[in-house]
N, C-alpha and C positions, 0 to 999 in steps of 0.2 A: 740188240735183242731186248736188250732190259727198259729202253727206252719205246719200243715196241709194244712189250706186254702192257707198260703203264698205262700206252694210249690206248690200249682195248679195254684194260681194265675199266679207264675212264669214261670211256665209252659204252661200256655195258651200266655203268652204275646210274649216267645219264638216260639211258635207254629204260633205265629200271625203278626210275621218276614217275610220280605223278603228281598231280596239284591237290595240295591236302586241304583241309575243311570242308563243310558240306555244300552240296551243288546243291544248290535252290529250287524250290518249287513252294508252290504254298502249299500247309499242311493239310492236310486232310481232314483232321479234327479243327481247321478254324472256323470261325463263325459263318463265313461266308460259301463255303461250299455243304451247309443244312439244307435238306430239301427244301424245308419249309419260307426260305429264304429267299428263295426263284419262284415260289409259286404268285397268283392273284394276290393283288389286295387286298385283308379282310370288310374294310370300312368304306362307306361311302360310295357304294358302287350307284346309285342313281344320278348324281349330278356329277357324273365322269362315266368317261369312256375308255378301252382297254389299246386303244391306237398310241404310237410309241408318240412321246414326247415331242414337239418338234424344236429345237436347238434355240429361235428365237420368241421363246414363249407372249415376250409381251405384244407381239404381233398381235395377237387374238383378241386385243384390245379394239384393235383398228384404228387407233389413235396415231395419224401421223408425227401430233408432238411428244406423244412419249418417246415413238421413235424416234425421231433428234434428240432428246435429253437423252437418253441412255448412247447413244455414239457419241453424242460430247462426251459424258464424262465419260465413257470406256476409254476416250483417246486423251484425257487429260488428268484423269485422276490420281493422287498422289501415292493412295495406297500402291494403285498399279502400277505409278514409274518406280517405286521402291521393289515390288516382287520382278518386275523388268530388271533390274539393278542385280537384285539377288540372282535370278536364272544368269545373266553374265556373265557374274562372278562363279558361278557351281561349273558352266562351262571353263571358262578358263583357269577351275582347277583341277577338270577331267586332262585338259589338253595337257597342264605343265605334269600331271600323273601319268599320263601318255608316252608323256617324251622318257620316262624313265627307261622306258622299254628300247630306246634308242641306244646306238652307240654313243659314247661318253666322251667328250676329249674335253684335254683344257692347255691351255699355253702360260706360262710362267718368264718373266723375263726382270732381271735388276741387277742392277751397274751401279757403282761405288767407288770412292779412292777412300784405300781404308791399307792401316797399318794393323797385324795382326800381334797380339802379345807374347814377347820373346817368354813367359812362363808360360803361357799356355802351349806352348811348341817346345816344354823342358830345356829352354836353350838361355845363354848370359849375352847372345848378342843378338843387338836389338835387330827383327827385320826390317826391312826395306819401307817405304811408303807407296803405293803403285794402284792403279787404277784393276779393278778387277771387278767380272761379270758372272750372271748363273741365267743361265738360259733351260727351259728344260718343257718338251712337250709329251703329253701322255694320252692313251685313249684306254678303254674299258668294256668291256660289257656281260653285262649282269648274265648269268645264264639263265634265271630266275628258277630252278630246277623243283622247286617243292611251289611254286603260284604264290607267292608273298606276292609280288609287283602283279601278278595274272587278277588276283583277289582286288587288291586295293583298287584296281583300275573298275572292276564288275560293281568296288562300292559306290565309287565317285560318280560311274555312269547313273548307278540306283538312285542317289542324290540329287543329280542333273534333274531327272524324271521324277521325284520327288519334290524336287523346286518348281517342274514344269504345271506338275497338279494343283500347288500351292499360288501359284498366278493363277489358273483358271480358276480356284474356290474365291479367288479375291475378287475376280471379275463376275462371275454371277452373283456375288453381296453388292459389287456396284451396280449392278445392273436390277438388282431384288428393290434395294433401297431409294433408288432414283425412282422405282417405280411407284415403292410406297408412300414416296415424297409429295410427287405428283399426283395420288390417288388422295392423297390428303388435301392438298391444294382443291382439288375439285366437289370433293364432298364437302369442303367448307362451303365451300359459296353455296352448293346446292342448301343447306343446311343455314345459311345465312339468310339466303332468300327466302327461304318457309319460314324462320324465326320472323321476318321485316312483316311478315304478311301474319303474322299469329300477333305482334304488337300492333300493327294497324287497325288489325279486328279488336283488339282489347281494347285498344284507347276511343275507338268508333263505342263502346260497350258503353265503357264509361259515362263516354258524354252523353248517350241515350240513358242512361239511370241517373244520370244526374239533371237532366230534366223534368224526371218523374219523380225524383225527390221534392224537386222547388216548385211541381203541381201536388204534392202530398197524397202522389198516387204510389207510391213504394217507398218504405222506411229507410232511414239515413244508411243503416249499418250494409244495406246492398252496397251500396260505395267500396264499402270498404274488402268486401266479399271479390272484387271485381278485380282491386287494386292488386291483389295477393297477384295471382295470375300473370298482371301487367309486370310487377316489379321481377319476378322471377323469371320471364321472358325476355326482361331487360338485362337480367345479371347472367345469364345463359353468353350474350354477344361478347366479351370482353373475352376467353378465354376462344370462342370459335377464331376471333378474327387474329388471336396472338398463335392459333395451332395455324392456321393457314401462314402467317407470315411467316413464322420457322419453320415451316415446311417450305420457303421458299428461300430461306438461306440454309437450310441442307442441301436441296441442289447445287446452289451455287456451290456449295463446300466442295460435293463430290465431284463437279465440272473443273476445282482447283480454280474457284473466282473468290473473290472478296466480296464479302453482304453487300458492299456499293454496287457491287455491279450484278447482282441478284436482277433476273430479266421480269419486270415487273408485270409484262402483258401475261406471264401465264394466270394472274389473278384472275386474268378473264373466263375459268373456266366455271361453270357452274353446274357440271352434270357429272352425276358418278361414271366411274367405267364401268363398259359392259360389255362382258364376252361376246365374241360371235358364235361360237359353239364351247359344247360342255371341254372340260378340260379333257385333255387327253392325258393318262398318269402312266400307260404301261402296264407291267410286271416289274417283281423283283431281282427277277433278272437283268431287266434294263437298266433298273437303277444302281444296281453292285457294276454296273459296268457303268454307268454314267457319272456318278459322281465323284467329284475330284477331291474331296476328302478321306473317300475310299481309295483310289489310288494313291495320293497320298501316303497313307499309313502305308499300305500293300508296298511298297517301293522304298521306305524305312524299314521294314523287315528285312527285304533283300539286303538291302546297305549293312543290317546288322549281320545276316548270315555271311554275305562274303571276309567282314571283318574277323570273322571266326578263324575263316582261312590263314589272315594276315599275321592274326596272332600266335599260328598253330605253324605256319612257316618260320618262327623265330628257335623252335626248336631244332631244325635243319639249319647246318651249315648253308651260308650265303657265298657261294663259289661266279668267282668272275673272273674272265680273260683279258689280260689288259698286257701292256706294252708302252714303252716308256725311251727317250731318249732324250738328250742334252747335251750341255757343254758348260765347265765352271774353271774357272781359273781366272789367271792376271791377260789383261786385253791384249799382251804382247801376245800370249800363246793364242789366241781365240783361232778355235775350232781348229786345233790341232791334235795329234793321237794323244798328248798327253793332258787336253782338258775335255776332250768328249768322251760321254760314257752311255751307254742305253743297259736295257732290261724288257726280258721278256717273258711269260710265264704268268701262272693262274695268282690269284689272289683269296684266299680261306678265310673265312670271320664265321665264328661258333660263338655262341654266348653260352657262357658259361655257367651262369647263376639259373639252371635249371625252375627254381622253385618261383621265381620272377616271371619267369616266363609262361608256364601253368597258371599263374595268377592272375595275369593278363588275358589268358585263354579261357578262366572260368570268371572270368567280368565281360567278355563279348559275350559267351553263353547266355548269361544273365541278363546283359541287354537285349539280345537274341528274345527271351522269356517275354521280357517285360513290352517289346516292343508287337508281338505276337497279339499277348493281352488287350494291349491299344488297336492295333489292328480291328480283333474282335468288336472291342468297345466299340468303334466308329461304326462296322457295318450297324451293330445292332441297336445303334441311337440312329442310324437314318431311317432303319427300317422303323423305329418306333416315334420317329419326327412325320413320317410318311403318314403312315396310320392316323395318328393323332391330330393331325393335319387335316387329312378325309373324314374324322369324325365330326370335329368342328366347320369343318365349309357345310358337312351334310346340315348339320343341326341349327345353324343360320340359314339356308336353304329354306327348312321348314317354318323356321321364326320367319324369314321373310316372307313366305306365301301367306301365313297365318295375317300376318299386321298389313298385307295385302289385300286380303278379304275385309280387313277390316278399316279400312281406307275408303275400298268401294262401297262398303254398306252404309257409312257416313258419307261418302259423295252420292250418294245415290238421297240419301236424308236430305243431306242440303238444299238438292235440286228441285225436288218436292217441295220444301220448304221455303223455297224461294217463289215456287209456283203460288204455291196459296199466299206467301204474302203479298205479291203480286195481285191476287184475286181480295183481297182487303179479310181471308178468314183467321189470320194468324198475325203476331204484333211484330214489328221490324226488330224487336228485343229477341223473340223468339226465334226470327229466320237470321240472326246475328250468331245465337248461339250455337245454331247447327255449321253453321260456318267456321267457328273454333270449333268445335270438332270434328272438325275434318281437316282443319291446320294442324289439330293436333294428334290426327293419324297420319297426317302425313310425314310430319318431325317421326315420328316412332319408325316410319320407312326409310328415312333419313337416315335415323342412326342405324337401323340393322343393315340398310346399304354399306356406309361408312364401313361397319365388320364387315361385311360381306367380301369389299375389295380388299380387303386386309386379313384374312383370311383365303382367299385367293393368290394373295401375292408369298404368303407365308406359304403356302402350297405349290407352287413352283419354285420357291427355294429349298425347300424341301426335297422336291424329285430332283434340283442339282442340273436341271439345264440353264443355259446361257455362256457356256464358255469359252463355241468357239468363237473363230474371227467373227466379227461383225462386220 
């Protein structure tokens, strides 16, 4: 009977269990669930559109060769075999946290010839010498009855998924970066070839003023008026053609090549990229749900809350059912009644030191705090990367069209001007210099292009696509 009540007892007190610390949810007051947060975007609503993202943004390029540079390096790059490495590693220590939750065995076995000491057995004659063994096998299992092992298991998985967001933010920077690499590459040459043709004009300048010097039909210091021009056109090349080469050993980097083997043919490019259509940006909505920096954090909070539990289980008794059997003695006796023995029955571990253990429970809290605060911080620097992002492409938008208009109204000069000196009313000096400027509205195209893809590219890493499979 007495053996009876204990197991009901037992059984009621396990029935009368639950899993302590708090069950998760994101908070209510965090950043991410503001209205204002899921609404439109305030900025730059002309040169975008409200259709969702689509996952492989640099498509919209239409560039067949960006698309192969960005699949090399997604499948070769080193940041990404390292977050690959790390996801591995957070798995295989959800699984060995998993196994906890299993039944426990272990086996023990050791043989020896060993004489035991006749003082430590209170005796004057010495024992015998003789061969003797301990054998002994036991199993276990946690009941986990307050979620310590329930908790730890919900953190690791939070982590898993937290590592998993952490590879995809690393693949859409390789995938951001190779593009701006490549965008670089291209806008140099384009930017190369108007510099070649702004020095050919100037030095064609020169040598017609300097003709007209040595008929003392225009004063010497024209010369020199010409040269300024030429030499500043010249000192422009040396830093274009050194941005374009390092821009073509960042690819190789991110592909995990060596500058030797840096693929020299993309030099060939000389035209900026250019959208097919306006970008697509979404809502704020899609983007608290799209970007893996936001998941991220959001799944390091979880990891912090379940550890709450882990810690707040340490003030409950950790009760397990285990069972135990063996054999120890001299080899003569082996596995006989008087060297085998077993056990069977619960196993109780309480910690004692109360104050220790609160302590540990108000440092998860705290992390808990701190990790809430980051959370926040991230939605609302993407949301403020977003923004700032569409102000900036708007406002090169405008700069471009402007230095646009003013490209055509000097090509529109030139062509004129080419007509009449053609027709003998105007001097080859004069229809020369309508043609620098118009070299030199076009260099002005050149660089707000240059922004333009760079400010673009910076605007899709911002909305946070590129991470799935490719």
């Amino acid at each position: 009977m007495v053996k009876r009540g204990l197991m009901v007892a037992s059984m009621l007190m396990i029935s009368g269990c639950a899993v302590v610390g708090p069950n998760y949810h994101v908070p209510e007051r965090a950043a991410i669930n503001s209205p204002g947060a899921k609404d439109a975007f305030r900025s730059g609503s002309q040169p975008t559109e409200a259709a969702p993202l689509p996952d492989h943004w640099w498509r919209l390029y239409d560039d067949p060769v960006l698309d192969h540079l960005i699949k090399q390096a997604v499948a070769a790059n080193t940041d990404l075999r390292i977050a690959d490495a790390n996801l591995r590693r957070s798995l295989a220590l959800l699984d060995a946290g998993g196994a906890r939750k299993a039944l426990q065995a272990n086996l023990d076995a050791t043989t020896s010839y060993a004489q035991r000491s006749a003082e430590a057995e209170l005796q004057h004659v010495q024992p015998p010498a003789r061969p003797i063994y301990n054998a002994d096998i036991s199993v276990s299992y946690d009941l986990d009855l307050f979620g310590g092992l329930k908790r730890g298991i919900e953190a690791a998985s939070a982590d898993v998924e937290a590592t998993v967001a952490a590879r995809d933010l690393v693949r859409i920077n390789v995938a951001a970066e190779t593009a701006r690499a490549y965008a670089d590459i291209c806008n140099s040459g384009y930017q190369l070839a108007v510099l070649r043709r702004a020095i050919a004009a100037q030095e064609e300048g020169i040598r017609l003023t300097q003709i007209m010097v040595d008929h003392g039909r225009t004063p010497p210091f024209e010369l020199d008026s010409r040269r300024a021009p030429l030499e500043a056109s010249r000192a422009r090349m040396p830093r274009i053609v050194a941005r374009r080469q390092n821009a073509l050993f960042r690819i190789a980097a991110l592909e995990g090549r060596t500058p030797d083997e840096a693929d020299i043919a993309l030099l060939a490019c000389h035209q900026p990229l250019v959208l097919s259509q306006p970008i697509p940006v979404g809502d704020g909505q899609a983007l608290l749900e799209r970007r893996p920096d936001i998941r991220m954090a959001e799944r390091r909070l979880a990891a912090s809350s379940a550890r709450i539990g882990v810690a707040t289980a340490a003030l409950y008794p950790d009760i397990r059912l285990g069972a135990s059997a063996g054999s120890t003695g001299a080899v003569s006796d082996l596995m006989s009644p008087l060297t085998n023995r077993f056990g069977l029955g619960p196993l109780i571990t309480w910690t004692i030191n109360r104050h220790a253990v609160r302590a540990r429970i108000e440092a998860a809290n705290a992390q808990e705090v701190a990790d809430l605060a980051r959370f926040d911080g991230v939605v609302l620097n993407a949301l403020k990367e977003v923004e700032t992002a569409l102000n900036s492409y708007a406002a090169g938008l405008t700069q471009e069209e402007a230095l646009e208009h003013a490209r055509d109204a000097a090509e529109r000069v030139a062509s004129q001007t080419s007509e009449l000196r053609h027709g003998g009313r105007v001097s080859q000096l004069e229809a020369l210099q309508a043609e620098e400027d118009l070299i030199n509205a076009e260099w002005a195209v050149a660089e707000s292009r240059r922004a333009i893809n760079d400010d673009q590219i910076t605007l899709f890493l911002a909305l946070g696509g590129g991470w799935n499979e490719i």
